[in-house]
N, CA, C and O atoms as a DFTB+ gen file, in Angstrom:
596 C
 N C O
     1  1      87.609     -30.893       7.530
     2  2      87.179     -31.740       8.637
     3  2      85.692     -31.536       8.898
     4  3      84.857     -30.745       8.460
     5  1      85.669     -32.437       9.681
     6  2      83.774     -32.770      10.089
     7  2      83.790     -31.809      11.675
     8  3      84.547     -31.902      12.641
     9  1      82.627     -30.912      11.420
    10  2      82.003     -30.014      12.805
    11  2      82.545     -31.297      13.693
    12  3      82.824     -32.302      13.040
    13  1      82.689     -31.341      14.885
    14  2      83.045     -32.208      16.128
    15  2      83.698     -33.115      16.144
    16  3      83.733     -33.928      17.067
    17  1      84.612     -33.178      14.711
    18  2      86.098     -33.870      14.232
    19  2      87.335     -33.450      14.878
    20  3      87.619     -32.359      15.373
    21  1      88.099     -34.652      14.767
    22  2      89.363     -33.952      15.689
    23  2      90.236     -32.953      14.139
    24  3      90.210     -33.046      12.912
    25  1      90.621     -32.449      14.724
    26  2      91.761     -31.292      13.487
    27  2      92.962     -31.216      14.158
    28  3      92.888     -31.103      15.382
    29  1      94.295     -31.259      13.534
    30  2      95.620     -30.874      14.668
    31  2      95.968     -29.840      13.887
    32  3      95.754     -29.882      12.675
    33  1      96.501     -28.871      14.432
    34  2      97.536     -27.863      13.909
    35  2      98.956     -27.858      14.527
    36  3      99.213     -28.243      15.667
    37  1      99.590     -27.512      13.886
    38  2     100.846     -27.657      14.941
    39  2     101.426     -25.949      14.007
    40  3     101.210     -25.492      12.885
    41  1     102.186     -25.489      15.176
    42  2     102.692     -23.463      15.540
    43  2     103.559     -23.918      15.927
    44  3     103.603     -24.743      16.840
    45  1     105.057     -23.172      14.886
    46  2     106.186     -23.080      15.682
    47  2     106.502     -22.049      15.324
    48  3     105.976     -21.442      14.391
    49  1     107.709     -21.546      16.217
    50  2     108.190     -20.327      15.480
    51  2     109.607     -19.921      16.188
    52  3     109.623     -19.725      17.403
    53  1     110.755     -19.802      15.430
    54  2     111.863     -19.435      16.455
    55  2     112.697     -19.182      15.277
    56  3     112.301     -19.283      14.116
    57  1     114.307     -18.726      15.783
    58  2     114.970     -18.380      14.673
    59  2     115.606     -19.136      13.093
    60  3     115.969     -18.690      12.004
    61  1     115.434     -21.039      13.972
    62  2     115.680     -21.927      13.097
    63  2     114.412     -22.983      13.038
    64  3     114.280     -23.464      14.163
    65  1     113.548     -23.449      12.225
    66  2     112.590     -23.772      12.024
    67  2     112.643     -25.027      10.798
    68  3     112.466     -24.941       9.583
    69  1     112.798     -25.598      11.218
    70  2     113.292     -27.226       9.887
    71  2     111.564     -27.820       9.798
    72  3     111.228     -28.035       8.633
    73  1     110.972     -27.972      10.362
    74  2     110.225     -28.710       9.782
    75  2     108.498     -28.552      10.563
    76  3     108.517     -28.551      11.794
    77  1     107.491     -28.461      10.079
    78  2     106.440     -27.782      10.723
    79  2     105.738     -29.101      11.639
    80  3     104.582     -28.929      12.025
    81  1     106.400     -30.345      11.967
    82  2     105.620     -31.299      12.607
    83  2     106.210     -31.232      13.813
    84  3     107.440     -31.189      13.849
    85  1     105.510     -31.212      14.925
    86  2     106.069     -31.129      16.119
    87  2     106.192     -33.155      16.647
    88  3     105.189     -33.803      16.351
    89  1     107.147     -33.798      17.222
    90  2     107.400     -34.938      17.335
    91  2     106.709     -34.622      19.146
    92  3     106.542     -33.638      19.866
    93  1     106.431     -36.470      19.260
    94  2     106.072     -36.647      20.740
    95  2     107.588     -35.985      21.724
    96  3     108.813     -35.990      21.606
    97  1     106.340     -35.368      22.879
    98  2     107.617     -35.052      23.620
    99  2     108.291     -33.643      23.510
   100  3     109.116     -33.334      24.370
   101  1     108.028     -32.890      22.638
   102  2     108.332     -31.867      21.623
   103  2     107.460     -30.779      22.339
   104  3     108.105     -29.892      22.897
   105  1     106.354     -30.723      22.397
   106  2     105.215     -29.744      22.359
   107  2     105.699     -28.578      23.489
   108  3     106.325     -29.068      24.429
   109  1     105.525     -27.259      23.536
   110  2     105.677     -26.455      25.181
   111  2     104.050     -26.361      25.178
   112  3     103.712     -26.261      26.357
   113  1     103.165     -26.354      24.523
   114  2     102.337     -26.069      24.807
   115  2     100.846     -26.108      23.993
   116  3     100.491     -25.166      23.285
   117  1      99.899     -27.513      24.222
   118  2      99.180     -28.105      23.755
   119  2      97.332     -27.434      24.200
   120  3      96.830     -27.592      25.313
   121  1      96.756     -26.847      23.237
   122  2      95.456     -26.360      23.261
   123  2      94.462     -27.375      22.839
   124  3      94.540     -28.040      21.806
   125  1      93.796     -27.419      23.470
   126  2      92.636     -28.766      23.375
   127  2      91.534     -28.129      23.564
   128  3      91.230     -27.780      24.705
   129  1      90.477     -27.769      22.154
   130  2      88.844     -28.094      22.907
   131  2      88.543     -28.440      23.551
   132  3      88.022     -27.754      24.431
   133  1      88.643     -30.024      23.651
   134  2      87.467     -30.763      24.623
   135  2      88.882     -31.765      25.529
   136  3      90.080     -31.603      25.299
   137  1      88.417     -32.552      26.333
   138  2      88.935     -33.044      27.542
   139  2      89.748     -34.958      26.612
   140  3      90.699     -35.642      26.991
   141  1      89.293     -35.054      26.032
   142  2      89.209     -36.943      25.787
   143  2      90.807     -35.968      23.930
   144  3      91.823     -36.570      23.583
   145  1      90.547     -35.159      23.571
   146  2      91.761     -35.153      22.336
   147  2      92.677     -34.472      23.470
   148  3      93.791     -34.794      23.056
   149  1      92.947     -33.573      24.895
   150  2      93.694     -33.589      25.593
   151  2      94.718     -34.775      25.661
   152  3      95.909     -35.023      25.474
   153  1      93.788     -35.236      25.962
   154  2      94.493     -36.633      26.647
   155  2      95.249     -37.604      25.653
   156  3      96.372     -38.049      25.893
   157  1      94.370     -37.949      24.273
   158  2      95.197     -38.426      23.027
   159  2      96.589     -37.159      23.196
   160  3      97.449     -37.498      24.009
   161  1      96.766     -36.095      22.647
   162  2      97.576     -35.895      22.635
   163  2      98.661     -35.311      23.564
   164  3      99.526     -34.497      23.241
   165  1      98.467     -35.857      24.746
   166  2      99.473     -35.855      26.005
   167  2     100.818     -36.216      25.703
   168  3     101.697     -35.471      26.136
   169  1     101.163     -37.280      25.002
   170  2     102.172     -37.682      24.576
   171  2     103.282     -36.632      23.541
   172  3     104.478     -36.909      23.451
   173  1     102.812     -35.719      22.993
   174  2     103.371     -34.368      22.357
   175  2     103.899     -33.858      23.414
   176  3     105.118     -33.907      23.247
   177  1     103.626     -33.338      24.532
   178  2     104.011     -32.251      25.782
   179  2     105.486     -32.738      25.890
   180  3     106.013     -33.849      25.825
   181  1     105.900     -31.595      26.061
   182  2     107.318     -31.876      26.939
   183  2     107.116     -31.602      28.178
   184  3     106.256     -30.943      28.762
   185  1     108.381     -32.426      28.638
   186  2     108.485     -32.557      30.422
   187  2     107.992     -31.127      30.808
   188  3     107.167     -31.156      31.721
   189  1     108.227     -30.166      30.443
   190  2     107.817     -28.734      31.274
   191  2     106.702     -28.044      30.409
   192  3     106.365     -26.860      30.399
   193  1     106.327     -28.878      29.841
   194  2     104.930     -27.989      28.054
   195  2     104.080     -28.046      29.633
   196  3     104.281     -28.617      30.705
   197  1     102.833     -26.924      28.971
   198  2     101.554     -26.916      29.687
   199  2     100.350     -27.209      28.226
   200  3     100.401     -27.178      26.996
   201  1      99.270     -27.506      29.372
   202  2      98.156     -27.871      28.279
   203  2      96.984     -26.738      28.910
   204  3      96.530     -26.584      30.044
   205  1      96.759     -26.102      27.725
   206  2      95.079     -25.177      28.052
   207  2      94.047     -26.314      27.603
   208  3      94.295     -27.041      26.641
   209  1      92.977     -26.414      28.293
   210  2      92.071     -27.603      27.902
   211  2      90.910     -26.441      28.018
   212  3      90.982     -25.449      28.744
   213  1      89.946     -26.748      27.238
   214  2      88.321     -26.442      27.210
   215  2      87.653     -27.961      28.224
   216  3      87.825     -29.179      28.175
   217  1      86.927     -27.101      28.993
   218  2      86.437     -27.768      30.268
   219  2      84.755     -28.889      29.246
   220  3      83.980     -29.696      29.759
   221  1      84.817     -28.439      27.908
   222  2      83.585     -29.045      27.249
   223  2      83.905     -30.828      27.363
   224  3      84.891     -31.487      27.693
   225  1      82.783     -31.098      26.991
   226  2      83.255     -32.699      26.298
   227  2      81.905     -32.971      25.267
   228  3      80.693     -32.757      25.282
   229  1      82.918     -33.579      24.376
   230  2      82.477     -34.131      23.242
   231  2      82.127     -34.955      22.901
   232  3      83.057     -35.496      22.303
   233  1      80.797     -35.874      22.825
   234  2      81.141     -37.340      22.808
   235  2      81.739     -37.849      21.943
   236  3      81.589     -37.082      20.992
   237  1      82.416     -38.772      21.589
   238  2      82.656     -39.322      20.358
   239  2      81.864     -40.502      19.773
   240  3      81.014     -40.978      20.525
   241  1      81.995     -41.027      18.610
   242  2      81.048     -41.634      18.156
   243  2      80.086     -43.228      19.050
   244  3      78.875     -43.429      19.141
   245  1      81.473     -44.222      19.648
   246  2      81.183     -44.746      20.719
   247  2      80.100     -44.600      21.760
   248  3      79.109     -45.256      22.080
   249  1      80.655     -43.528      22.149
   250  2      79.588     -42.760      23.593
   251  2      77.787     -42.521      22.580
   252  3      76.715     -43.117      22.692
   253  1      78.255     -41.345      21.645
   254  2      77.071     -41.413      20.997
   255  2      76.146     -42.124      20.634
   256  3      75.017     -41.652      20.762
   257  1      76.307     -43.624      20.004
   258  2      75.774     -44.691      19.908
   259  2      75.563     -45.622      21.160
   260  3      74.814     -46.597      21.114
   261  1      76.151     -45.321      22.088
   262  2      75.500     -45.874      23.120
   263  2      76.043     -47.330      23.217
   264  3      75.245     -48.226      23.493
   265  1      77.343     -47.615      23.006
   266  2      78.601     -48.738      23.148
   267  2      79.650     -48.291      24.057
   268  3      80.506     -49.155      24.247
   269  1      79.846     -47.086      24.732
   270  2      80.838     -47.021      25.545
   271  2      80.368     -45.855      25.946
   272  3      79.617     -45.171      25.251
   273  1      80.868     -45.458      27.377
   274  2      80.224     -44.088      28.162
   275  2      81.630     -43.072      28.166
   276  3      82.736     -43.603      28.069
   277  1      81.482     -41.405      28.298
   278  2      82.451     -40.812      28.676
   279  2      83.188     -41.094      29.513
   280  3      82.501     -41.330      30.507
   281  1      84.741     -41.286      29.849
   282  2      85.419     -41.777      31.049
   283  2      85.682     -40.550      32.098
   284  3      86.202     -39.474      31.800
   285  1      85.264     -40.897      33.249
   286  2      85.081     -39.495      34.355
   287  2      86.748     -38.962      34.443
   288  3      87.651     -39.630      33.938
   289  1      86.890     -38.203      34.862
   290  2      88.000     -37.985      35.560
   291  2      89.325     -37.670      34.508
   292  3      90.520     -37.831      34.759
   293  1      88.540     -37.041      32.932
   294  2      89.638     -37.470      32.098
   295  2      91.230     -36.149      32.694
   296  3      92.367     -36.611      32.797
   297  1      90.953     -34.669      32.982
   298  2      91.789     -34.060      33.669
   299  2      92.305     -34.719      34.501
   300  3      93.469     -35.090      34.350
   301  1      91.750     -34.967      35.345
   302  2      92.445     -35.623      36.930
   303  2      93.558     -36.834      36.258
   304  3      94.664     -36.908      36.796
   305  1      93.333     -37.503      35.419
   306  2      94.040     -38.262      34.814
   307  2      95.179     -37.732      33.912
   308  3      96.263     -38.181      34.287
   309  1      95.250     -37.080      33.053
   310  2      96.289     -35.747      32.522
   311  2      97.130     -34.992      33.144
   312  3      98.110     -34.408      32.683
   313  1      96.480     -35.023      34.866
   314  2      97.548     -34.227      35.567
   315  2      98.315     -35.167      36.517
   316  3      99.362     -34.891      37.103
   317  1      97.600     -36.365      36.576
   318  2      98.391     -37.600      37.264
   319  2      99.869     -38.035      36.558
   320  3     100.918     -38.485      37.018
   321  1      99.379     -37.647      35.127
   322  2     100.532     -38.361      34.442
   323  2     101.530     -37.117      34.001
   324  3     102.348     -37.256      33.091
   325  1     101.406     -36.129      34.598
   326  2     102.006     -34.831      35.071
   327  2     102.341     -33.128      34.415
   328  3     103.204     -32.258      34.529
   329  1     101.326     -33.307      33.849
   330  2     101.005     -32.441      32.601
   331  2     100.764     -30.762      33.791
   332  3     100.373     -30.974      34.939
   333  1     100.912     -29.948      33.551
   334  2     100.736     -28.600      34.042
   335  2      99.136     -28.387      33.223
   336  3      99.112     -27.983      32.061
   337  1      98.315     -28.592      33.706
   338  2      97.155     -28.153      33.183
   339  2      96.254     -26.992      33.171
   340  3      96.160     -26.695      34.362
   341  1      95.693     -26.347      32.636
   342  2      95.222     -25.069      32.661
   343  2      93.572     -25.370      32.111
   344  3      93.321     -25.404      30.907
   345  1      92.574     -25.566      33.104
   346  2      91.470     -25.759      32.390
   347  2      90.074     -24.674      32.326
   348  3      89.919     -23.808      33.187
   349  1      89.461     -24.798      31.599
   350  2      88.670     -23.083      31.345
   351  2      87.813     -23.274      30.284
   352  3      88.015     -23.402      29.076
   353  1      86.522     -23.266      31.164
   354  2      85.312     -23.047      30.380
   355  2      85.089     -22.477      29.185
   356  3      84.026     -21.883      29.005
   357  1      86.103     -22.567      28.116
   358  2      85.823     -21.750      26.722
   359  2      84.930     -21.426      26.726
   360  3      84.536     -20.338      27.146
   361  1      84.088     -22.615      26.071
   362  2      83.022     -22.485      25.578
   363  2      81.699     -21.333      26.254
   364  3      80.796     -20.713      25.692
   365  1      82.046     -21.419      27.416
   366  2      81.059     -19.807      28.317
   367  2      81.444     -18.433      28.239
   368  3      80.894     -17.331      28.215
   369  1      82.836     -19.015      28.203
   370  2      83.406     -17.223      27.774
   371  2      83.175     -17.115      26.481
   372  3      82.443     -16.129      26.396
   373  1      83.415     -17.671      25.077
   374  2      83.004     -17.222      24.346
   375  2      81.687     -16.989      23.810
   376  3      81.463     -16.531      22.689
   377  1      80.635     -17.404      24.857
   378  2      79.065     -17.239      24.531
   379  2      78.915     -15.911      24.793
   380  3      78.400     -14.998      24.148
   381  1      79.750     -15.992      26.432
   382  2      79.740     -14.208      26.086
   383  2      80.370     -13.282      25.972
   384  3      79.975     -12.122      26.090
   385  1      81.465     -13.655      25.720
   386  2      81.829     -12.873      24.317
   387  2      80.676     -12.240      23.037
   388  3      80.499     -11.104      22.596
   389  1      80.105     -13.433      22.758
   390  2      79.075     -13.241      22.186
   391  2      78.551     -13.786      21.131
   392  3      77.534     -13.405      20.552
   393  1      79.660     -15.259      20.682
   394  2      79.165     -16.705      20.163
   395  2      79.965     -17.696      20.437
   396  3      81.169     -17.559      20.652
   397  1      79.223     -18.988      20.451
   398  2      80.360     -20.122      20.821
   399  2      81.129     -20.609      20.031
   400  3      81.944     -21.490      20.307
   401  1      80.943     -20.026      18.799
   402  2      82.537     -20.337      17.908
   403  2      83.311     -19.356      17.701
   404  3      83.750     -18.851      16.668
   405  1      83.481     -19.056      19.155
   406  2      84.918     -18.318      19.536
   407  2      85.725     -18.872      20.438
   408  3      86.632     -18.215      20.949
   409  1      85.547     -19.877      20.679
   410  2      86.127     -20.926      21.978
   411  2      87.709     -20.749      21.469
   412  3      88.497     -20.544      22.392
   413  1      88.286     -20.800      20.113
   414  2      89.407     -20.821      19.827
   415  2      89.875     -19.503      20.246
   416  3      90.923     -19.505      20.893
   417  1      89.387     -18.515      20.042
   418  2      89.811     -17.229      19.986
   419  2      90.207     -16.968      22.218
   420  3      91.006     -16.209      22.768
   421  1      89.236     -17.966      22.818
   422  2      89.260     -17.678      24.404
   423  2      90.717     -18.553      24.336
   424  3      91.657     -18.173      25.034
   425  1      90.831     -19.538      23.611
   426  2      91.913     -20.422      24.244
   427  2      93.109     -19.834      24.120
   428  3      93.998     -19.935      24.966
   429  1      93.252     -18.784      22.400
   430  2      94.211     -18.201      22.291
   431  2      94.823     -17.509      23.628
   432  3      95.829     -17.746      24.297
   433  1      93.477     -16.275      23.754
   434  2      94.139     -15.642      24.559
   435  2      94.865     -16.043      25.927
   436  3      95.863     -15.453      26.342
   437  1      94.165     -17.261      26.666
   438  2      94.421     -17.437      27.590
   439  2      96.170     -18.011      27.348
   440  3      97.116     -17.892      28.126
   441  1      96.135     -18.528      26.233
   442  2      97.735     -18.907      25.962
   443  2      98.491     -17.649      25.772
   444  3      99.596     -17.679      26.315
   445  1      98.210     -16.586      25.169
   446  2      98.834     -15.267      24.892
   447  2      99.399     -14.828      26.624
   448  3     100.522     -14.342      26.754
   449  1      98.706     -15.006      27.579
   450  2      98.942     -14.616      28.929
   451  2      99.842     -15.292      29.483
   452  3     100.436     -15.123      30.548
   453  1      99.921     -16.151      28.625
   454  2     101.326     -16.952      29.395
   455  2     102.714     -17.014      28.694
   456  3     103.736     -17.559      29.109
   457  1     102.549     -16.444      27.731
   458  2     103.473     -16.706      26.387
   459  2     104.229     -15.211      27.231
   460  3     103.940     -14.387      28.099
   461  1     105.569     -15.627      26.113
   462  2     106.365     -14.392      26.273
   463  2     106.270     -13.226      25.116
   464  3     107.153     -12.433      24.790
   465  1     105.016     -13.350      24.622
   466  2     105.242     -12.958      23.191
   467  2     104.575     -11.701      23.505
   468  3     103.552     -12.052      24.093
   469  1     104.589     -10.578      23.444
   470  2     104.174      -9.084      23.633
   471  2     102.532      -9.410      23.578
   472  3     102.090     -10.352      22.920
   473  1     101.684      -8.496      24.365
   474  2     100.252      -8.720      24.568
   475  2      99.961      -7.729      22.788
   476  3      99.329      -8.437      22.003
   477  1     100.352      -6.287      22.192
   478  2     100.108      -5.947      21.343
   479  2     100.335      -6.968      19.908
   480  3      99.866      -6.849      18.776
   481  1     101.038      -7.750      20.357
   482  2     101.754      -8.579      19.117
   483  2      99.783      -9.632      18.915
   484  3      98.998      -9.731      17.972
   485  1      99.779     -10.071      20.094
   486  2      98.727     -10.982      19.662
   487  2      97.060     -10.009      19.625
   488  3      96.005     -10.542      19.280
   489  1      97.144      -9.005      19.921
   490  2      95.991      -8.415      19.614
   491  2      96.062      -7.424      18.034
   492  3      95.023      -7.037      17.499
   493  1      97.285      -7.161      17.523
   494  2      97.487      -7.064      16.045
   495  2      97.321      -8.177      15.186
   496  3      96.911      -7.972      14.044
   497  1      97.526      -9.092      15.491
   498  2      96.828     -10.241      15.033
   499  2      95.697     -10.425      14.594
   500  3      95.209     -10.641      13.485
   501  1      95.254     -10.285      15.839
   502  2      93.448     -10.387      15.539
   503  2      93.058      -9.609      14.727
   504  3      92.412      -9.835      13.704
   505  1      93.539      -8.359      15.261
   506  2      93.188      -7.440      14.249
   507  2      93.253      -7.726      12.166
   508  3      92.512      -7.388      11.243
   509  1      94.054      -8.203      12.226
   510  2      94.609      -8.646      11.233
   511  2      94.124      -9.601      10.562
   512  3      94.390      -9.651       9.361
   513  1      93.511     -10.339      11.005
   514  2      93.031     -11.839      10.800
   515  2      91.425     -11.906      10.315
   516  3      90.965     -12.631       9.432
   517  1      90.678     -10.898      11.186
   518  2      89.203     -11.647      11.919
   519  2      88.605     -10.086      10.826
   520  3      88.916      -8.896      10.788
   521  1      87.503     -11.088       9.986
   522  2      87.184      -9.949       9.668
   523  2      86.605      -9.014      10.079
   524  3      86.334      -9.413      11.212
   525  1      85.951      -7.438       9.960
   526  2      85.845      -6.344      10.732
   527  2      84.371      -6.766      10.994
   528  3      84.063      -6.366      12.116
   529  1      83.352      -7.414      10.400
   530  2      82.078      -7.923      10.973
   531  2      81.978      -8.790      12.410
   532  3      81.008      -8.895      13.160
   533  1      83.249      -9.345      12.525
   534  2      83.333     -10.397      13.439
   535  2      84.615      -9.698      14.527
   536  3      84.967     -10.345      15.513
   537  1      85.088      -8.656      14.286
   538  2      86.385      -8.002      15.047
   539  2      86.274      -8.207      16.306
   540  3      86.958      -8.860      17.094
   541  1      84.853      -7.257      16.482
   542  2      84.390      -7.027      18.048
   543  2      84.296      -7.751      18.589
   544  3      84.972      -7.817      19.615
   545  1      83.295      -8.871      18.210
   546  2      83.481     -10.350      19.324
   547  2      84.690     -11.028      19.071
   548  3      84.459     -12.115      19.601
   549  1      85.656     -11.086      18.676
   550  2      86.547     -11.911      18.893
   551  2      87.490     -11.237      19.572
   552  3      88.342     -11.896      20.169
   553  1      87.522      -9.986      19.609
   554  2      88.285      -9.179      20.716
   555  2      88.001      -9.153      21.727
   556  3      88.680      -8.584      22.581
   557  1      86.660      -9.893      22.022
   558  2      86.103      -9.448      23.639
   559  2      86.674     -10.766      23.971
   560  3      87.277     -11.036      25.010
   561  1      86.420     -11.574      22.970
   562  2      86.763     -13.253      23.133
   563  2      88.127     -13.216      22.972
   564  3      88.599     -14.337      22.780
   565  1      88.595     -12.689      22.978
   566  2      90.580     -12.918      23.071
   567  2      90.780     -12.142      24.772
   568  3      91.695     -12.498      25.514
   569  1      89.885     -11.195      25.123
   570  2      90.260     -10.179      26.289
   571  2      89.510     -11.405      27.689
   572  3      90.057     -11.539      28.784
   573  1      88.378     -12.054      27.331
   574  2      88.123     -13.015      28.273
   575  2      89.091     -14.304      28.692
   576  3      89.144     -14.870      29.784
   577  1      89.648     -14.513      27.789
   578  2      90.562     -15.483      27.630
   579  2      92.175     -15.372      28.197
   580  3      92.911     -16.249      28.649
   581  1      92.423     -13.758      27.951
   582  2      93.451     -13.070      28.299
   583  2      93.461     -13.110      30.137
   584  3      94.333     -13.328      30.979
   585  1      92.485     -12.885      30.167
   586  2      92.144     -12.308      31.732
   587  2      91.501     -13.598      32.882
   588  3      90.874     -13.579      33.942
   589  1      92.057     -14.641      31.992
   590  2      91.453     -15.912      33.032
   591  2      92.234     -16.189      33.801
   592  3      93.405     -15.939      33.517
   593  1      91.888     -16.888      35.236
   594  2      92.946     -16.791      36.127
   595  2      92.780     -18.224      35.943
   596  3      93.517     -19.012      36.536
């Protein structure tokens, strides 16, 4: 994908696992960079899913060229249509953390805090994952993320 392209991933995990595409409606719980692919993919959430959103916005190509403007209010609109929203400046916590392409690593954590999944489980992870040049900041950037209210 293209730097400021949309990308989907879809994470499941449970004892029976058929197929790795999550269907509309399906989702418990939808992580969004920016505010405007929130909202595209609202339709994934289930009635009780929550969404972590990054408080950034992105323009897209439209806005950029100067044919259509950002639409205000895109949260306020996400939670009208009744989404449990969780929104949080990634992008600042992971500056300091100590770069801004750790925004994923803030969103994780802040999802790890809500998950039922053991706090050591997702910091062995990291461990696991991130190489040892990059460990430290992404641990500070998983612990900012962890600790957002």
């Amino acid at each position: 994908s293209q730097r400021g392209g949309s990308v989907v991933t879809y994470v499941k995990y449970g004892d029976e696992v058929n197929s790795p595409i999550i269907e509309k409606g399906e989702a418990d719980y939808i992580l969004s960079f920016e505010q405007l692919e929130a909202a595209r993919w609202l339709p994934f959430l289930k009635k009780d899913g929550k969404m972590i959103v990054n408080t950034q916005q992105m323009d897209p190509m439209p806005v950029v060229m100067g044919k259509a403007q950002y639409p205000a209010g895109v949260l306020d609109a996400i939670r009208k249509a009744g989404a449990d929203v969780t929104d949080v400046d990634a992008l600042s916590l992971a500056v300091q953390a100590g770069s801004s392409k750790a925004v994923n690593v803030v969103l994780m954590g802040v999802l790890a805090a809500k998950t039922d999944i053991a706090y050591d489980v997702w910091m062995n992870a990291v461990k696991q994952t991130v190489p040892p040049k990059f460990l430290e900041l992404n641990l500070k950037a998983f612990e900012l993320g962890y600790k957002y209210e």
